[in-house]
N, C-alpha and C positions, 0 to 999 in steps of 0.2 A: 743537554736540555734538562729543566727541572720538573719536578714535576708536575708543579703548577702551568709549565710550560705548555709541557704533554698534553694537558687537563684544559687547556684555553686553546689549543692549535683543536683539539675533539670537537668541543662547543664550535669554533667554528665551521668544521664540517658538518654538524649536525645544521645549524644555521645555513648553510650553503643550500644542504640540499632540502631544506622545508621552501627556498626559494621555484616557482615553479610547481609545487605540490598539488595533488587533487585529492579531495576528502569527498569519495561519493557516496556515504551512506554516516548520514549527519541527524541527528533525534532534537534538532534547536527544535525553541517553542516560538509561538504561542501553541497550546498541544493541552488537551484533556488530562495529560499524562503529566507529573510534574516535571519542567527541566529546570536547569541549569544557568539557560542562555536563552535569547530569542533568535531572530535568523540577522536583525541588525546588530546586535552584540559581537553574532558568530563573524560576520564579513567582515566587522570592525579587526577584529585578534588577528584573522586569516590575514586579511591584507599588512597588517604590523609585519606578519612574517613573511609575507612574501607569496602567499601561495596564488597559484592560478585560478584556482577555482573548488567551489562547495557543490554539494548535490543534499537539498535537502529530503529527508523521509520522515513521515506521520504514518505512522498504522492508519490513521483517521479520514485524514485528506490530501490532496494532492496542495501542494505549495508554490504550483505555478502564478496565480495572481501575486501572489505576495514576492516572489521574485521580480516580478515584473516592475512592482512598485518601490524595491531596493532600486532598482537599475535607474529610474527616472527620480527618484529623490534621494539618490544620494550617491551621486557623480563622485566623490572623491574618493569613496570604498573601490581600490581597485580588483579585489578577487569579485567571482565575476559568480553570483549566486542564481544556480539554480533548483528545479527539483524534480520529484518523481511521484508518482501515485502506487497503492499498495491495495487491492483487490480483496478489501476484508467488508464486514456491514456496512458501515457506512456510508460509503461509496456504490453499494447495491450491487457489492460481488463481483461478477464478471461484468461489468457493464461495459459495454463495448463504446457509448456513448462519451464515458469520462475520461476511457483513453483515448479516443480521439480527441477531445477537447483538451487535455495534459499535451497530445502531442502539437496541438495547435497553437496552443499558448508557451510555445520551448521546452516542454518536458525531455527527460533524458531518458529516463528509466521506467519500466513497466515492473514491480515486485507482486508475482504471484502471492494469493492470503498469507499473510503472514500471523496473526494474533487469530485469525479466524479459519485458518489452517486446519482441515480434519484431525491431522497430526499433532497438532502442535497443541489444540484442544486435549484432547489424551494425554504428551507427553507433560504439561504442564501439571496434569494430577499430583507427578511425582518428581516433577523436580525438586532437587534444592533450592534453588532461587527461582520462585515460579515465575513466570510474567503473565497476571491472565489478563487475558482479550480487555482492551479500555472500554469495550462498548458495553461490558458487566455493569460499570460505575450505573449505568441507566437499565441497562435491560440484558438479558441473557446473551453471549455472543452466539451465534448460528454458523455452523461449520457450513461453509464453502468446497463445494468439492470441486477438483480438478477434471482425477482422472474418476472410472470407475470401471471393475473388473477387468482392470491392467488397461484400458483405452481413454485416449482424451474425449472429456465431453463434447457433446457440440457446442455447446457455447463457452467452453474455452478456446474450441476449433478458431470461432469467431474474433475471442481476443488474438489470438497469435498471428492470423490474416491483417487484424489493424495493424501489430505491430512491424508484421512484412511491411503494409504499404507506406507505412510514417514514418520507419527508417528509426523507431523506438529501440532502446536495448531490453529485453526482458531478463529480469532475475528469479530466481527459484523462489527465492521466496522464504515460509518454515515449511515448506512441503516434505513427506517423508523422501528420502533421496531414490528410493523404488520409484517415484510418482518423479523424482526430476529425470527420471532420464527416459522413463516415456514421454514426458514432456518433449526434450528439449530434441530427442529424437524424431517428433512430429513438428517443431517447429522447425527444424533443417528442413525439412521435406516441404512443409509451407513458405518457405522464403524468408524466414527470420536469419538477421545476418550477424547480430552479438548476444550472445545467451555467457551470464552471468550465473554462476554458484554461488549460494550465498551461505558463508561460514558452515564451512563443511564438517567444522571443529567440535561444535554442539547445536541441541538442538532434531538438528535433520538425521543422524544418526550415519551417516556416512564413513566409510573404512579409506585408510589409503589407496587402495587399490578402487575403489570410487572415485577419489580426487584425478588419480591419472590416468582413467579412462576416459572420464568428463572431460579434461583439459584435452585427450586427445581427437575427442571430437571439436575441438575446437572450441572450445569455452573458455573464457576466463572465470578465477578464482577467484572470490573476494575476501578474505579475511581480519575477521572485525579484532582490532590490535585490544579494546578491551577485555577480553578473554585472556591474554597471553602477559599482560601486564601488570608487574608487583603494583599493589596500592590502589588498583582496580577491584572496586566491590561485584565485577562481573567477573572477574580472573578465574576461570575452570582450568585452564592450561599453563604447561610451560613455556617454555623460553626452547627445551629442547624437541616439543611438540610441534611449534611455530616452524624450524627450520625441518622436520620432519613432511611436514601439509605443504612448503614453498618447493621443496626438493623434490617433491611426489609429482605436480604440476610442471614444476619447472618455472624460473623467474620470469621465462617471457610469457607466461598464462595467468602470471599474480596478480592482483591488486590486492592493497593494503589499504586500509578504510583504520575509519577511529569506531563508530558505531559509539559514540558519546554523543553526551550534551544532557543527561538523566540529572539529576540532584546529587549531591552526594560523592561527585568522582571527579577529576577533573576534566577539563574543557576538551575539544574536539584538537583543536592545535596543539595542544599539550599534550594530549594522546599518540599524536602523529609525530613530534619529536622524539619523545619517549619510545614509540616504536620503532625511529630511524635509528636509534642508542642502541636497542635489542639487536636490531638487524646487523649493527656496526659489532657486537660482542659476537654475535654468531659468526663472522667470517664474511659476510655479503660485501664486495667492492660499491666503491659510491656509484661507479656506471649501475648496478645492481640494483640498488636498494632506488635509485633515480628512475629505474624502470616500474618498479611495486608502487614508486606514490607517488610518482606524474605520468610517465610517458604510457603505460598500460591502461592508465582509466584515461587520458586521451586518444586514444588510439576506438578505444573501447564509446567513449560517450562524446564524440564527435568537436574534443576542446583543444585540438592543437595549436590553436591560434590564440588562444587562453593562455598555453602554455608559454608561445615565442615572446606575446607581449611581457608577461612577467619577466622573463631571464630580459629582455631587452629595456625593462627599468630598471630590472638591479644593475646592470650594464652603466646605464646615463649615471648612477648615483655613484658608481664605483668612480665613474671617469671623472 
């Protein structure tokens, strides 16, 4: 075999397994923020490749109507685009109202403050690459608090209770990882039944031995592949950090997200190749790597049937 040979049998496993994939933390626009892509742009590329399905996220807003409006004008985009709300200003913080209404309009995902994060307020002073709060462009952003002297608020009490009864997944969020795990420990106790880590990599300040204690209460892992990626202007990490954070949790507690769509970098799909390439370098089998970017965020955000139909086109097209 040559080794161009080699080098076209790779690509088509890389292409095999983007077939079926789930990208649930996706930054398309329209957004305050500059992107890259809109959310029909992004469905458009997704569905080229195969994937089963998107989840969009705004710091700003929830993306449920405009999903909805994918679905009904434009029948022929087969990945199958939804999205989630994220508990910063805009939105009016905890508001228990807009997660019910995300979850009534198909939302997937509930992400504690993320840009309006008491945390993430502070750690942004001194990042390197800061990201501050979009709601500055207009006015001062306003920390959102969770928890307070080590207990959840009550009216985050109240978010976690919607998210029990609407069967929502919640994620951390940029909350400090001290604040995720009183969190996610009162939301087991409330009946919350999928609790999400969000990039335990940066950010939230989190240690290995955080990543496998969280997964072992049951959580999955989500890690955003732009961080770990050559040619990514968000790249904080390596390649031998990635399988460090996957190894920690353990593959069946992964997801692997692109966390793209920003200006400047490339696309969400091309993220999510590029990080099945990584994962193929690190030693991960395709069963493996097929668990990190479809079957765990199905499992997780309630799209299995997302998933069957995808592998069951590429199926009729092969035949």
């Amino acid at each position: 075999m040559t080794t161009n040979d080699t080098e076209d049998a790779r690509a088509r496993r890389v292409e095999d397994l983007l077939i079926g994939a789930i990208d649930p933390h996706v930054h398309s626009g329209p957004s305050i923020a500059p992107r890259g892509l809109d959310h029909v742009a992004l469905a458009r590329e997704a569905s080229a490749a195969g994937f089963a399905a998107v989840i969009t996220k705004d710091h700003d807003y929830s993306g449920v109507t405009t999903a909805a409006l994918i679905a009904a004008n434009f029948p022929e985009l087969t990945t199958k685009v939804y999205s989630a709300i994220v508990l910063n200003n805009v939105v009016g913080g905890l508001n228990p109202w807009a997660v019910e209404h995300t979850a009534a309009m198909g939302g997937r995902i509930v992400f504690m403050p993320t840009l309006a994060a008491a945390h993430h307020l502070e750690w942004e002073k001194s990042s390197s690459w800061a990201h501050p709060a979009s709601t500055q462009k207009m006015r001062a952003a306003a920390a959102v608090p969770v928890t307070e002297n080590g207990v959840v608020r009550d009216d985050a009490k109240e978010i976690l209770d919607v998210v029990a009864r609407t069967g929502l997944a919640l994620a951390s969020g940029h909350l400090h990882v001290r604040e995720t795990w009183v969190l996610f420990e009162e939301a087991k106790r409330r009946g919350v039944k999928t609790l999400v880590f969000t990039h335990p990599e940066d950010i939230v300040q989190a240690s290995l031995d955080d990543v496998r204690g969280i997964a072992a209460m049951g959580a999955y892992v989500e890690h955003s592949l732009c961080m770990f990626l050559d040619g990514s202007k968000f790249k904080t990490r390596t390649a031998e950090d990635l399988k460090a954070q996957i190894d920690a949790a353990g593959v069946e507690r992964t997801i692997l997200c692109s966390d793209l769509g920003q200006v400047g970098v490339f696309s969400p799909v091309e993220g999510v190749r590029r990080g099945i390439r990584l994962c193929l370098d690190l030693g991960y089998d395709d069963a493996q790597i097929r668990r990190m970017v479809s079957t765990n965020a199905a499992r997780a955000f309630g799209l299995e049937a997302d998933v069957a139909a995808a592998h069951e086109r590429a199926s009729a097209r092969a035949a």
